[in-house]
PDBQT receptor file of N, H, CA, C and O in Angstrom, charges set to zero:
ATOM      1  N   UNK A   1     131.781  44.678 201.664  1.00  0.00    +0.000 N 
ATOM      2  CA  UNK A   1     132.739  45.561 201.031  1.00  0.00    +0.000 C 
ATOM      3  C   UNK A   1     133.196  44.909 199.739  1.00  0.00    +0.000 C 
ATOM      4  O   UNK A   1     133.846  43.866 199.801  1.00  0.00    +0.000 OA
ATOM      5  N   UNK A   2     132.885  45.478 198.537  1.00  0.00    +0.000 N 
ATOM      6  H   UNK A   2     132.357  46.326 198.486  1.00  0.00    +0.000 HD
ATOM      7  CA  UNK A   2     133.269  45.016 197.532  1.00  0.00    +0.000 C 
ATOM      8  C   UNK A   2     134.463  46.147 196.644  1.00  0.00    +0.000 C 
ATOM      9  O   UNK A   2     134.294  47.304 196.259  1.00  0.00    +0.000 OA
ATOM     10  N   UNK A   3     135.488  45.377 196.558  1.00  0.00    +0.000 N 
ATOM     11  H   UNK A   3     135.626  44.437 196.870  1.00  0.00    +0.000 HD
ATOM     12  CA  UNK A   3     136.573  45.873 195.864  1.00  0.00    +0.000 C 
ATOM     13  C   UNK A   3     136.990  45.382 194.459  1.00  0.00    +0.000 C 
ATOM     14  O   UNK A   3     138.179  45.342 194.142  1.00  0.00    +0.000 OA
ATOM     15  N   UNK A   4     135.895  44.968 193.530  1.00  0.00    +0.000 N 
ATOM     16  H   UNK A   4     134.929  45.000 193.788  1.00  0.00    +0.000 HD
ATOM     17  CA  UNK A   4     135.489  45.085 192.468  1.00  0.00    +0.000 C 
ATOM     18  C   UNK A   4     136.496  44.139 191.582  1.00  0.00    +0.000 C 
ATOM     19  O   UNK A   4     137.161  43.338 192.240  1.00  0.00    +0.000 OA
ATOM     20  N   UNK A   5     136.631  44.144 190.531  1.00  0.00    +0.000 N 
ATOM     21  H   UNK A   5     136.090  44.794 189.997  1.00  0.00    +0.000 HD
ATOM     22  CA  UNK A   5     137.421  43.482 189.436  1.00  0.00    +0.000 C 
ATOM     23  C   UNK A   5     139.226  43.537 189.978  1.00  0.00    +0.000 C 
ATOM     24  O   UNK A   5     140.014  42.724 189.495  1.00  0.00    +0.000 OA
ATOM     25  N   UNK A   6     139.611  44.407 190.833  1.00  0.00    +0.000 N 
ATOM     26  H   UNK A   6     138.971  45.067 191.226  1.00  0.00    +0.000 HD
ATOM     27  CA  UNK A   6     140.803  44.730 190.909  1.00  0.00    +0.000 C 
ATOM     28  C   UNK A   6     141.272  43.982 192.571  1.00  0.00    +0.000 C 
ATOM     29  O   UNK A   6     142.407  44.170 193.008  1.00  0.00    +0.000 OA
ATOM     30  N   UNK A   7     140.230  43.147 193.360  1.00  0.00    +0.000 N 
ATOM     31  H   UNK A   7     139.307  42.995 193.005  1.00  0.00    +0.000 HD
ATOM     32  CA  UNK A   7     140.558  42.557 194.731  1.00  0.00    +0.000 C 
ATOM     33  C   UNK A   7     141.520  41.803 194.673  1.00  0.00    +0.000 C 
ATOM     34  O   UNK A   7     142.133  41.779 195.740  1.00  0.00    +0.000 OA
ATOM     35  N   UNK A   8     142.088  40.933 193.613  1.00  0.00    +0.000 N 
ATOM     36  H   UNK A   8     141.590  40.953 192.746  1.00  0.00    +0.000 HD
ATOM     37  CA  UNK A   8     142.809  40.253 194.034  1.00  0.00    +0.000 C 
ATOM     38  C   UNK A   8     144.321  40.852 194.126  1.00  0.00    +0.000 C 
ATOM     39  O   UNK A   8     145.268  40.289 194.674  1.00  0.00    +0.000 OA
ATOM     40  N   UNK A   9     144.349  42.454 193.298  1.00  0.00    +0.000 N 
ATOM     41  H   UNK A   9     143.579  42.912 192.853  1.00  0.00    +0.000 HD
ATOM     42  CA  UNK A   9     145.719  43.022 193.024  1.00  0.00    +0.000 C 
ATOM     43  C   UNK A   9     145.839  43.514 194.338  1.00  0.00    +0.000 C 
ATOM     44  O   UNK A   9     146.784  43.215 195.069  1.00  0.00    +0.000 OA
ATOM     45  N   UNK A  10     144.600  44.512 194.774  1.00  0.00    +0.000 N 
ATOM     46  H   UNK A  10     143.833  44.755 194.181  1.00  0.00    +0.000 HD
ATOM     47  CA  UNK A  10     144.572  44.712 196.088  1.00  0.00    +0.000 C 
ATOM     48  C   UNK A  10     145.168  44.439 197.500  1.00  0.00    +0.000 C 
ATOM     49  O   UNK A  10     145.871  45.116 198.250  1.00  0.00    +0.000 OA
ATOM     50  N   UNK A  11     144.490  42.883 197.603  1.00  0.00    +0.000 N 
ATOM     51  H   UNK A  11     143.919  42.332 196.994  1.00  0.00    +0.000 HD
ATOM     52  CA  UNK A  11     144.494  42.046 198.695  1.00  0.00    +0.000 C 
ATOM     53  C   UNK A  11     146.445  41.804 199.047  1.00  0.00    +0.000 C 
ATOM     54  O   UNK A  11     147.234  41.992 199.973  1.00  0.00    +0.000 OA
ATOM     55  N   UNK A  12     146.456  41.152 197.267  1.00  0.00    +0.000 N 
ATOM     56  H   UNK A  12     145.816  40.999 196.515  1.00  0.00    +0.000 HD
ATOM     57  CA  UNK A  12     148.054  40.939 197.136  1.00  0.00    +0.000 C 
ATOM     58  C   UNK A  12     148.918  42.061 197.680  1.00  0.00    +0.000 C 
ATOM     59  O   UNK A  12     149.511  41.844 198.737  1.00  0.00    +0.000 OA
ATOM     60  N   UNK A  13     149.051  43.173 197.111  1.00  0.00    +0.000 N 
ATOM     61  H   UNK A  13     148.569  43.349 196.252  1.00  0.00    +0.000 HD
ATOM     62  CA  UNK A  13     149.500  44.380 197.402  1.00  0.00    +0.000 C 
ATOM     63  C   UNK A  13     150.041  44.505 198.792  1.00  0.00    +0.000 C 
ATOM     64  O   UNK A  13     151.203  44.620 199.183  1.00  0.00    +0.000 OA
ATOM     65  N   UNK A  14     148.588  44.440 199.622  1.00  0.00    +0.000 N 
ATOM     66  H   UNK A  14     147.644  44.347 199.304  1.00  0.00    +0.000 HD
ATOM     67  CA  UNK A  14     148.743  45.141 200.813  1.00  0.00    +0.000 C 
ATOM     68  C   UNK A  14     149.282  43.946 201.177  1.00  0.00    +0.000 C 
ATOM     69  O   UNK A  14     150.382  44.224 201.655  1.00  0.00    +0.000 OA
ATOM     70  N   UNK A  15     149.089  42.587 201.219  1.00  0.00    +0.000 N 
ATOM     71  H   UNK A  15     148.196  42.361 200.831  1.00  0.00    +0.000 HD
ATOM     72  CA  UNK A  15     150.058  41.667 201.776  1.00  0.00    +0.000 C 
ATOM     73  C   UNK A  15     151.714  41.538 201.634  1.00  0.00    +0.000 C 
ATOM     74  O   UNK A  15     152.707  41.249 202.302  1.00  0.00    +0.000 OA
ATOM     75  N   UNK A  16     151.458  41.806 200.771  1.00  0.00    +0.000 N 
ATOM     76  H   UNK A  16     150.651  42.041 200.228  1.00  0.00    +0.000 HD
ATOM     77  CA  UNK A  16     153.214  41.910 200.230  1.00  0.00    +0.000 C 
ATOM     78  C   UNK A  16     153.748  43.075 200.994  1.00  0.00    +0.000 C 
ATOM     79  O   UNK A  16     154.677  42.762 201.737  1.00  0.00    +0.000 OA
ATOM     80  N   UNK A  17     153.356  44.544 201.015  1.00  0.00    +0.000 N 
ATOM     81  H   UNK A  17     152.601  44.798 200.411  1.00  0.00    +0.000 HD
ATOM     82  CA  UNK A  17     153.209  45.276 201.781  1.00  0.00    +0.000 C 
ATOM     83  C   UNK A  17     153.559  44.655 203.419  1.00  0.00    +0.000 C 
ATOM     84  O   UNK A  17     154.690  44.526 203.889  1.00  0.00    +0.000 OA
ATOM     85  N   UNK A  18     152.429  44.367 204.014  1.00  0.00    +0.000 N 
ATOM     86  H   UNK A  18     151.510  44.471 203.631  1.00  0.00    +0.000 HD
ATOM     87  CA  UNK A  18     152.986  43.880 205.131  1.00  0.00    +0.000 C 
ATOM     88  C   UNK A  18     153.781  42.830 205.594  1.00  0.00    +0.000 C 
ATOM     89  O   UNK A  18     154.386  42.831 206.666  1.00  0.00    +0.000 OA
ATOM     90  N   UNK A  19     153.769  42.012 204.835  1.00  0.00    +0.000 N 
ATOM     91  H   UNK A  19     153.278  42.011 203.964  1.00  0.00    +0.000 HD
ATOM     92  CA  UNK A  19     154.977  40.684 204.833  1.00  0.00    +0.000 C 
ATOM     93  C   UNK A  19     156.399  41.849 204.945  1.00  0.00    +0.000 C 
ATOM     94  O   UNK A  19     157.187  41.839 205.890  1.00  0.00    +0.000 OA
ATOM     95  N   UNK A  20     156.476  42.727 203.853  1.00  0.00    +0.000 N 
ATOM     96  H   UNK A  20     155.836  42.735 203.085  1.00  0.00    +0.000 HD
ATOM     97  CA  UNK A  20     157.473  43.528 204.020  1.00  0.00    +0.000 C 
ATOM     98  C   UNK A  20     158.410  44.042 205.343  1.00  0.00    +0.000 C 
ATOM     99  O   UNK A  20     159.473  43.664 205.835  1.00  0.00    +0.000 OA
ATOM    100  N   UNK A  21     157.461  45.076 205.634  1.00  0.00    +0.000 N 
ATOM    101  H   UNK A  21     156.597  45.383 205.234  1.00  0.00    +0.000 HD
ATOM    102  CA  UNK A  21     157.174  45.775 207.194  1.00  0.00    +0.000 C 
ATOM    103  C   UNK A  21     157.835  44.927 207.997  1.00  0.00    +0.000 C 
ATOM    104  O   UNK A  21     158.971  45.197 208.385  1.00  0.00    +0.000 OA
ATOM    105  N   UNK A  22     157.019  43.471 208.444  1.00  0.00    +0.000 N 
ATOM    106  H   UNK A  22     156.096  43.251 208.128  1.00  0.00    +0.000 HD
ATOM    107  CA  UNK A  22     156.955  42.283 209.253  1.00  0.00    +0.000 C 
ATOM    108  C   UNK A  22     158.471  42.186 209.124  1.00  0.00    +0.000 C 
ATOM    109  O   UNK A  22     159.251  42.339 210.064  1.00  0.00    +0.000 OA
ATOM    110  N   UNK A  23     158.713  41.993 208.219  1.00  0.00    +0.000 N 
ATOM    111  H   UNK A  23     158.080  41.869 207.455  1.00  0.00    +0.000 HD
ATOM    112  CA  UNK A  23     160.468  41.160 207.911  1.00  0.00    +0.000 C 
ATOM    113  C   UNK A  23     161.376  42.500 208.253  1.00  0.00    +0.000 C 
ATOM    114  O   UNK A  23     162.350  42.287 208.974  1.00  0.00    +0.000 OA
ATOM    115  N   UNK A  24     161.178  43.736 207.850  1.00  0.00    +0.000 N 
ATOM    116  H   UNK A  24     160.387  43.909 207.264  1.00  0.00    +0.000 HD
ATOM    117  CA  UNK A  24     162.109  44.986 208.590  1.00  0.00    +0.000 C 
ATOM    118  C   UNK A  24     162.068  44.788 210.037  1.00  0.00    +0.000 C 
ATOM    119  O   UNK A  24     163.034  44.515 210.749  1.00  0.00    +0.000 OA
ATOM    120  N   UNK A  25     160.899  44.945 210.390  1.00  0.00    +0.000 N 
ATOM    121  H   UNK A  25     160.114  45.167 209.812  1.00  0.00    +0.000 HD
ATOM    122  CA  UNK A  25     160.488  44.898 212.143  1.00  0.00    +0.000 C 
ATOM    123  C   UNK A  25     161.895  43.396 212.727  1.00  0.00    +0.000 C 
ATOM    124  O   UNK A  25     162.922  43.349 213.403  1.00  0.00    +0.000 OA
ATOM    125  N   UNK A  26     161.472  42.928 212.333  1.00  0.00    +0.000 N 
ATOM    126  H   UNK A  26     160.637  42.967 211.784  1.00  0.00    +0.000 HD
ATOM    127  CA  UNK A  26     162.649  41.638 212.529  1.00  0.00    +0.000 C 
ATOM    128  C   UNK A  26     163.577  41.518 212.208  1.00  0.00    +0.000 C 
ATOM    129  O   UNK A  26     164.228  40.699 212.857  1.00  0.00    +0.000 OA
ATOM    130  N   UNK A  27     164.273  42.189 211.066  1.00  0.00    +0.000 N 
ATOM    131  H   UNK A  27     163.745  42.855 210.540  1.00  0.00    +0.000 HD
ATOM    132  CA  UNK A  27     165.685  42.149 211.009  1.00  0.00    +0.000 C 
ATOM    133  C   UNK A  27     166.006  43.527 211.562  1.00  0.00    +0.000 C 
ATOM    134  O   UNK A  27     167.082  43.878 211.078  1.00  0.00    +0.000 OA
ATOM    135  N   UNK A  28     165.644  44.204 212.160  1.00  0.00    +0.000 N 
ATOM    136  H   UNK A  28     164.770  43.919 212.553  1.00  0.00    +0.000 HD
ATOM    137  CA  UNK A  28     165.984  45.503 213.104  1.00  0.00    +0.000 C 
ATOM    138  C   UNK A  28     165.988  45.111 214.310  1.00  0.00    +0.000 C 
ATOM    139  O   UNK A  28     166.986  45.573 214.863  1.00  0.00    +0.000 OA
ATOM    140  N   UNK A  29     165.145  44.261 215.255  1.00  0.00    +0.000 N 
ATOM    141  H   UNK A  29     164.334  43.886 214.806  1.00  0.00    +0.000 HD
ATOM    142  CA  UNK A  29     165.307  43.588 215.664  1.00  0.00    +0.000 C 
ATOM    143  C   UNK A  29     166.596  42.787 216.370  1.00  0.00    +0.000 C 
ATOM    144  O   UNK A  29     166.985  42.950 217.527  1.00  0.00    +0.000 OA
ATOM    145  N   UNK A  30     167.063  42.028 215.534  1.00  0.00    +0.000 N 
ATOM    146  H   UNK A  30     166.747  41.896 214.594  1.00  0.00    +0.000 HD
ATOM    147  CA  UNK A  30     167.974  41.129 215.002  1.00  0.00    +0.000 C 
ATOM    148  C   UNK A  30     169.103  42.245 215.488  1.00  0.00    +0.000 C 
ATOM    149  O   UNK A  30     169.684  42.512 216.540  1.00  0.00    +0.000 OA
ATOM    150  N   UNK A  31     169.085  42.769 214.061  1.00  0.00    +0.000 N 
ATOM    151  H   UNK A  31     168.614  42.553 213.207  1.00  0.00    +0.000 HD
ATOM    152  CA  UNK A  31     170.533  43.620 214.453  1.00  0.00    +0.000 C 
ATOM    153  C   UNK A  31     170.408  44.706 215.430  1.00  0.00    +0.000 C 
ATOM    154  O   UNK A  31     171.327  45.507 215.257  1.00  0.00    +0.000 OA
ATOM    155  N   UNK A  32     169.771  44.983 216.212  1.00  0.00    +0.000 N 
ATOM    156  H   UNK A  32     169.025  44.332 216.352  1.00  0.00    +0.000 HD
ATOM    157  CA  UNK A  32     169.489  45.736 217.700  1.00  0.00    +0.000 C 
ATOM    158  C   UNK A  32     170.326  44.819 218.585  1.00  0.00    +0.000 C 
ATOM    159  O   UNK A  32     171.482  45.102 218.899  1.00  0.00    +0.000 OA
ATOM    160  N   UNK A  33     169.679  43.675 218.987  1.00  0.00    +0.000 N 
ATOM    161  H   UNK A  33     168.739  43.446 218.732  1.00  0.00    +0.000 HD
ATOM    162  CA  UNK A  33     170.610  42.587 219.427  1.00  0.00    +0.000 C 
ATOM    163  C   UNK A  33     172.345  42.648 219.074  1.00  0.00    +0.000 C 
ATOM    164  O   UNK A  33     173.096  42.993 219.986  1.00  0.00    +0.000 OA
ATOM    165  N   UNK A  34     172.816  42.357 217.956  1.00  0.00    +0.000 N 
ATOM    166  H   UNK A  34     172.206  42.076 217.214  1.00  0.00    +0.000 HD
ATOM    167  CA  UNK A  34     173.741  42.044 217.518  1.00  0.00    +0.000 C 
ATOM    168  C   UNK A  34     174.687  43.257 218.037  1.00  0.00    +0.000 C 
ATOM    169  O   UNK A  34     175.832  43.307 218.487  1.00  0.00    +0.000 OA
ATOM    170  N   UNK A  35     173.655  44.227 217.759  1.00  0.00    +0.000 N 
ATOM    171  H   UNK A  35     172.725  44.186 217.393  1.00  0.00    +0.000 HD
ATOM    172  CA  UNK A  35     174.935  45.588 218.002  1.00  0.00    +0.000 C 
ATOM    173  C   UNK A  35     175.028  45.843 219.678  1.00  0.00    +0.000 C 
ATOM    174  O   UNK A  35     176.098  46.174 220.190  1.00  0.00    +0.000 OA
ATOM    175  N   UNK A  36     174.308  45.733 220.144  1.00  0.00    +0.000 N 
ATOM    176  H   UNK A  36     173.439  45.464 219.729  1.00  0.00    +0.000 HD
ATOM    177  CA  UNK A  36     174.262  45.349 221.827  1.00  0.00    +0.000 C 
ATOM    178  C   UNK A  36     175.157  44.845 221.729  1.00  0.00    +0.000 C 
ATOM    179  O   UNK A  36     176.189  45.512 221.811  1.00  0.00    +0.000 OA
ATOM    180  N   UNK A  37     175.235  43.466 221.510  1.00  0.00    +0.000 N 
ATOM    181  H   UNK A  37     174.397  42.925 221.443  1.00  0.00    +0.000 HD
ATOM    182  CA  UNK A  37     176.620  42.212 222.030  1.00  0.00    +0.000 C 
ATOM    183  C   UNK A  37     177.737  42.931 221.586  1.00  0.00    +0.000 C 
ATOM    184  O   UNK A  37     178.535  43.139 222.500  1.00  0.00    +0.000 OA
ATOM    185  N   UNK A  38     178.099  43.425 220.396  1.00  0.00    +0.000 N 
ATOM    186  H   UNK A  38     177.450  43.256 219.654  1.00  0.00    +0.000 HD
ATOM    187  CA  UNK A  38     178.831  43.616 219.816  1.00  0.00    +0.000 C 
ATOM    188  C   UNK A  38     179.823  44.990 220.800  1.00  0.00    +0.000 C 
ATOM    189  O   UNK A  38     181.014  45.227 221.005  1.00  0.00    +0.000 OA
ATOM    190  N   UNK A  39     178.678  45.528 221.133  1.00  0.00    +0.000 N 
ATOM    191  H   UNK A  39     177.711  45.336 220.967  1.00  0.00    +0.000 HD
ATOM    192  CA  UNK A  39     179.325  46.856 222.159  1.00  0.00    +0.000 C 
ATOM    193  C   UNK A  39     179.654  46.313 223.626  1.00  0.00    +0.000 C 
ATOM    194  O   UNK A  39     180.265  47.024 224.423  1.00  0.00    +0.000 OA
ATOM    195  N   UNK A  40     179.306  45.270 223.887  1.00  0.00    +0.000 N 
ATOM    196  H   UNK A  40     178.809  44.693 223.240  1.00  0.00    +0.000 HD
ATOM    197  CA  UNK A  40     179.266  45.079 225.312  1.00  0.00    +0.000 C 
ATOM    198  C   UNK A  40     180.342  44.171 224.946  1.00  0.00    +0.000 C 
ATOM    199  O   UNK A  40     180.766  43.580 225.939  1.00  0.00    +0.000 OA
ATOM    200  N   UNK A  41     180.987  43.824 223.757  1.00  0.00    +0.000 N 
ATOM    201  H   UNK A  41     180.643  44.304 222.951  1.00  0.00    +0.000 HD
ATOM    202  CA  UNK A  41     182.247  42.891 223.933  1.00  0.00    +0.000 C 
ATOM    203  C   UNK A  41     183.053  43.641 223.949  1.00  0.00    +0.000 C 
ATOM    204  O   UNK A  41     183.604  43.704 225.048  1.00  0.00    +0.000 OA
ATOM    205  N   UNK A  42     183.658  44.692 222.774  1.00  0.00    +0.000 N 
ATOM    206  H   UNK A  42     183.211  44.641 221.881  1.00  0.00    +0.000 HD
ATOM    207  CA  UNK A  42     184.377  45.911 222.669  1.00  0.00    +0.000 C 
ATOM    208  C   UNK A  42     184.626  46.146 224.420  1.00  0.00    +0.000 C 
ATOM    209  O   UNK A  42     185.643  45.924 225.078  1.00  0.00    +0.000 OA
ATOM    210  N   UNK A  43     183.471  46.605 224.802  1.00  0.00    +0.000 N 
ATOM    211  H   UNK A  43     182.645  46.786 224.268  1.00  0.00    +0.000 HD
ATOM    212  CA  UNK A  43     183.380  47.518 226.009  1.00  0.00    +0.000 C 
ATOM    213  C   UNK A  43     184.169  46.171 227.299  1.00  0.00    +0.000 C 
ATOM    214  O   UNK A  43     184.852  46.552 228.249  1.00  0.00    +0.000 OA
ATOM    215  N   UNK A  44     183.945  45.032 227.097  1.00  0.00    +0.000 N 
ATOM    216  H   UNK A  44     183.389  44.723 226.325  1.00  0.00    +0.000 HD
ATOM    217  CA  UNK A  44     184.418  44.286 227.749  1.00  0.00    +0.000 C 
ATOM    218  C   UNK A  44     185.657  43.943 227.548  1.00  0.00    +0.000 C 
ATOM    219  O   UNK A  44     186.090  43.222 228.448  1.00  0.00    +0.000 OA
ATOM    220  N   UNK A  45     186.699  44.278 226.371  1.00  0.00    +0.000 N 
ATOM    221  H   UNK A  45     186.348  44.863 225.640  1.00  0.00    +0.000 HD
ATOM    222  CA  UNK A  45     188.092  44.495 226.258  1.00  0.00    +0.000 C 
ATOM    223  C   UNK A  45     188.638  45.697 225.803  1.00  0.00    +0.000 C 
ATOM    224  O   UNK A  45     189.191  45.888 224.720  1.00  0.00    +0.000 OA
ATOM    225  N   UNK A  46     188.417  46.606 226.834  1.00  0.00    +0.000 N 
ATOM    226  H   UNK A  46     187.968  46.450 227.714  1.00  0.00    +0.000 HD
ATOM    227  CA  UNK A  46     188.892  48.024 227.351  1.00  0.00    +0.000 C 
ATOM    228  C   UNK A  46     188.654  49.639 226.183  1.00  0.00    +0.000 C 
ATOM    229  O   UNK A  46     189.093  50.789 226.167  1.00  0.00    +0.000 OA
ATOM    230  N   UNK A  47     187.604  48.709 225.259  1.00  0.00    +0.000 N 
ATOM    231  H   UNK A  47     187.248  47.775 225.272  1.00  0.00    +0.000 HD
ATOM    232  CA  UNK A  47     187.071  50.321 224.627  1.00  0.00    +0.000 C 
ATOM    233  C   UNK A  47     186.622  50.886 225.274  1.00  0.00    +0.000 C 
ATOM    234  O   UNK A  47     186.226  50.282 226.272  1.00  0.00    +0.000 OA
ATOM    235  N   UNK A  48     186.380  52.209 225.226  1.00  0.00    +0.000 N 
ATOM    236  H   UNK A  48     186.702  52.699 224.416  1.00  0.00    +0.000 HD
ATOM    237  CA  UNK A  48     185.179  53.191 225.421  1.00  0.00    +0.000 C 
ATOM    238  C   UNK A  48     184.654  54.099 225.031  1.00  0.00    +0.000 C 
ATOM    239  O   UNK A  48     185.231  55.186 225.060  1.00  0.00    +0.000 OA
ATOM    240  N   UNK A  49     183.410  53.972 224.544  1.00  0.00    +0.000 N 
ATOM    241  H   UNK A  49     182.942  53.089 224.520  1.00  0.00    +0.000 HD
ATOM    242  CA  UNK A  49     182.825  55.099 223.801  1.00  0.00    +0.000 C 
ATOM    243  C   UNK A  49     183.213  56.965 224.406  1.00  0.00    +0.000 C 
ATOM    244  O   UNK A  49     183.339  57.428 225.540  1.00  0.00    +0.000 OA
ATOM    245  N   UNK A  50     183.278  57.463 223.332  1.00  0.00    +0.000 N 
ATOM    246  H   UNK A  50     183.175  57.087 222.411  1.00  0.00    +0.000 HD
ATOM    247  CA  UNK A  50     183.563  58.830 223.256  1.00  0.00    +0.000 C 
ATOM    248  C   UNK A  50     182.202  59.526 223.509  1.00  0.00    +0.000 C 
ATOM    249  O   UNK A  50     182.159  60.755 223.457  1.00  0.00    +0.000 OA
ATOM    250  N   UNK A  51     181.272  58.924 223.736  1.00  0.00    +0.000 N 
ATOM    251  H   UNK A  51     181.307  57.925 223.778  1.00  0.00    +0.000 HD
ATOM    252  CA  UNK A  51     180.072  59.750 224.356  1.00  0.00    +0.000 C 
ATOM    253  C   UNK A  51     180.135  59.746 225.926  1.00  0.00    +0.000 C 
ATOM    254  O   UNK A  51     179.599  60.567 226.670  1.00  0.00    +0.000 OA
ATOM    255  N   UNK A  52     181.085  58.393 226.371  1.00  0.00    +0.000 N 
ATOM    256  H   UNK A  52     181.521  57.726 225.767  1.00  0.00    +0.000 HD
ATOM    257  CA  UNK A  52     181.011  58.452 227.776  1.00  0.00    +0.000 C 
ATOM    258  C   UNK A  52     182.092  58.981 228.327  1.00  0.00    +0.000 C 
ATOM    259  O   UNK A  52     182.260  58.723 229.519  1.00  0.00    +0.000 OA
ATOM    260  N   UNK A  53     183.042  59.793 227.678  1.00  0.00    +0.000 N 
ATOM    261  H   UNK A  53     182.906  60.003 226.710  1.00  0.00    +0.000 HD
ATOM    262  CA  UNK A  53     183.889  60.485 227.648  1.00  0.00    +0.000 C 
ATOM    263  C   UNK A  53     183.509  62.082 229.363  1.00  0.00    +0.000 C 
ATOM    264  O   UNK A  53     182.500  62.779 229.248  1.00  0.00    +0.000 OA
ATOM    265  N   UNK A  54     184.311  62.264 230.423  1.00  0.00    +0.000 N 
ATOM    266  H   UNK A  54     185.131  61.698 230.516  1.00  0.00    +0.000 HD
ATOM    267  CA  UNK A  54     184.033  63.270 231.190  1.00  0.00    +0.000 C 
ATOM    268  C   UNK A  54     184.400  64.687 230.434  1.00  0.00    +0.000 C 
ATOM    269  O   UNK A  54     185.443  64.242 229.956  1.00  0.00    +0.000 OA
ATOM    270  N   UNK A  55     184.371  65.877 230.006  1.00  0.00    +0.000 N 
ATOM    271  H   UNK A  55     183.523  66.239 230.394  1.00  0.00    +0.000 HD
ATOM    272  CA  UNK A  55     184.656  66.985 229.502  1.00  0.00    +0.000 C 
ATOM    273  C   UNK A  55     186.029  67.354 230.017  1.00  0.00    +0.000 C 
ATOM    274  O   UNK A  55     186.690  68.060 229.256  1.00  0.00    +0.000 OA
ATOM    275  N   UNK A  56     186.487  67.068 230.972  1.00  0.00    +0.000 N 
ATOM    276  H   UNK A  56     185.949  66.495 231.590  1.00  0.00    +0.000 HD
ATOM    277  CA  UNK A  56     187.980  67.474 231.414  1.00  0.00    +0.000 C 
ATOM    278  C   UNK A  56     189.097  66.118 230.923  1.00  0.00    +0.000 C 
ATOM    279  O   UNK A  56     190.202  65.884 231.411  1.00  0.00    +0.000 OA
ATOM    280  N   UNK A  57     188.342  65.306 229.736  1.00  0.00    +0.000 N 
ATOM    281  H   UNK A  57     187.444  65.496 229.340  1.00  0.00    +0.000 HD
ATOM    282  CA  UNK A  57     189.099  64.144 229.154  1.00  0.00    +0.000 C 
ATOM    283  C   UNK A  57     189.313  64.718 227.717  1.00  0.00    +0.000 C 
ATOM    284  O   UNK A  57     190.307  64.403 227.062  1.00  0.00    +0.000 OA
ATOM    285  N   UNK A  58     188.616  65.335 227.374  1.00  0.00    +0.000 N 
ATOM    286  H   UNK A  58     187.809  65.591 227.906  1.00  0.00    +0.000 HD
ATOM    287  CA  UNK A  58     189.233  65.737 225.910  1.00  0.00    +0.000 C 
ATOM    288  C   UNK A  58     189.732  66.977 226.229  1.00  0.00    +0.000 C 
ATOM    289  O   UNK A  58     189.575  67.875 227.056  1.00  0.00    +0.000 OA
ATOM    290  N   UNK A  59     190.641  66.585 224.903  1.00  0.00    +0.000 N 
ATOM    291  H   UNK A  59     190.768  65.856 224.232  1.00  0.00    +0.000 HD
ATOM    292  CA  UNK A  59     191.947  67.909 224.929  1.00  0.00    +0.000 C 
ATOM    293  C   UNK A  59     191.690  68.715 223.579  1.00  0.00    +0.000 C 
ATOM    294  O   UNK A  59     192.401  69.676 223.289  1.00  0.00    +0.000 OA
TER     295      UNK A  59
């Protein structure tokens, strides 16, 4: 497979490209985690989400 005079812009490209991706995938990741803990501490000093709310609780 030859990708002619222009391979090395190419090659670069799509690497940078996926180095990209790679580093989203992981800091989503990351903060997936974070927001977990973050709710399960809340939730562990007496918040509670309004989705877990019963229908005869709102007024």
């Amino acid at each position: 497979m030859s990708l002619g005079p222009y391979a090395s812009f190419i090659v670069t490209s799509y690497t940078l490209v996926a180095a990209v991706v790679v580093l989203l995938i992981i800091w989503i990741a990351i903060d997936y985690r974070l927001q977990k803990e973050r709710l399960r501490e809340l939730e562990a000093s007496g918040v509670t989400r309004r989705s877990g709310r019963q229908a005869t609780d709102i007024r």
